[in-house]
C-alpha positions in Angstrom: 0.0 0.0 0.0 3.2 2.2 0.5 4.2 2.1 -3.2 1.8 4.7 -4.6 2.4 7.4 -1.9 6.4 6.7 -2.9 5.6 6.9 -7.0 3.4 9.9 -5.7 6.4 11.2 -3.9 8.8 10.8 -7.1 6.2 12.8 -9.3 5.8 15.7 -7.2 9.1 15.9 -6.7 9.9 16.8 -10.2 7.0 19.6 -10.8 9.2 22.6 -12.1 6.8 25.5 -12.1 6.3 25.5 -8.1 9.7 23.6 -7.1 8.9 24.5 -3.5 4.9 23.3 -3.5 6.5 19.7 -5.2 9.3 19.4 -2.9 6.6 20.3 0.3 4.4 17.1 -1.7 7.1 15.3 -1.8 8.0 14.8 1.6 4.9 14.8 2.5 4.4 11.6 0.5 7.0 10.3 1.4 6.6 10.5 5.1 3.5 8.6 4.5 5.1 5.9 2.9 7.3 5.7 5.7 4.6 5.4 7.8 2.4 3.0 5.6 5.5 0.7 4.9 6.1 0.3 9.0 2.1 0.2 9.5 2.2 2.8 11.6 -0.7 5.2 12.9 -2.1 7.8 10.4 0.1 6.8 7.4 -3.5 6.2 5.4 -4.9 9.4 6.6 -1.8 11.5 5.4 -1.7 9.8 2.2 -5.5 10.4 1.5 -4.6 13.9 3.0 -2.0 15.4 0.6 -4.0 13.3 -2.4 -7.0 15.7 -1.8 -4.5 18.5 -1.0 -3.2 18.2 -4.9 -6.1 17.6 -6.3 -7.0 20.9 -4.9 -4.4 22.9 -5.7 -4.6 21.3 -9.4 -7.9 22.4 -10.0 -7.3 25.8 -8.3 -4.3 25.9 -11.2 -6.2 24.4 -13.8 -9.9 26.3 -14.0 -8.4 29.5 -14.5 -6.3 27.9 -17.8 -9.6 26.1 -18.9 -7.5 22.8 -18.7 -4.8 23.6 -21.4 -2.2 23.6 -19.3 -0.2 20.4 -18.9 1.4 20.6 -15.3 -2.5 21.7 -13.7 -4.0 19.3 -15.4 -1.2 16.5 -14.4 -1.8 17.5 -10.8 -5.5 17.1 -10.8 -4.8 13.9 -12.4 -2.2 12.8 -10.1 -4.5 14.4 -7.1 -7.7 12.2 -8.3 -6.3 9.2 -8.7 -4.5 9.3 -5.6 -7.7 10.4 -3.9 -9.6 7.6 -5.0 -7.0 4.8 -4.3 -6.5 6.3 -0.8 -10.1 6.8 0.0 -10.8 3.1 -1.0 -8.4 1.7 1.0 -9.6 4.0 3.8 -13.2 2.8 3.2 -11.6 -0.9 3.3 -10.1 -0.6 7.1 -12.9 1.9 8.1 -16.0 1.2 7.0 -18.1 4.5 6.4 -20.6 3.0 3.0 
């Protein structure tokens, strides 16, 4: 389950436009990982966390452009589907449908 927040980690990481915002994702992702990988308290919830976080921020970057812009619509990607793999797995150890 640690593998996408480290991929996640990687991508952000590399966003050029706002090198401090990618870096700030990047650890972020990383440190849930971390705490994924050693099953430790509120590694899911910081994953599913920064997921919404970029999505977010994506869109916020993205309307204004109309979606023509790559990197916006890359981070509403990347945001989305980590949303949705995060909030699935959340569902899956707490049960809220």
């Amino acid at each position: 389950m640690e593998h996408p927040a480290y991929t996640l980690s990687a991508l952000t990481a590399k966003s050029v436009p706002s090198l401090a915002a990618g870096l700030t994702f990047s650890a972020i992702y990383a440190g849930a990982g971390y705490l994924l990988h050693k099953n430790a308290d509120y590694g899911l919830e910081v994953a599913l966390g920064a997921s919404t976080l970029l999505f977010a921020a994506g869109l916020a970057r993205a309307i204004p452009t109309s979606f023509k812009k790559p990197i916006p619509v890359l981070l509403v990607t990347l945001g989305a589907l980590g949303s949705g793999y995060y909030a699935k797995k959340y569902n899956e150890f707490y049960p809220i449908f």
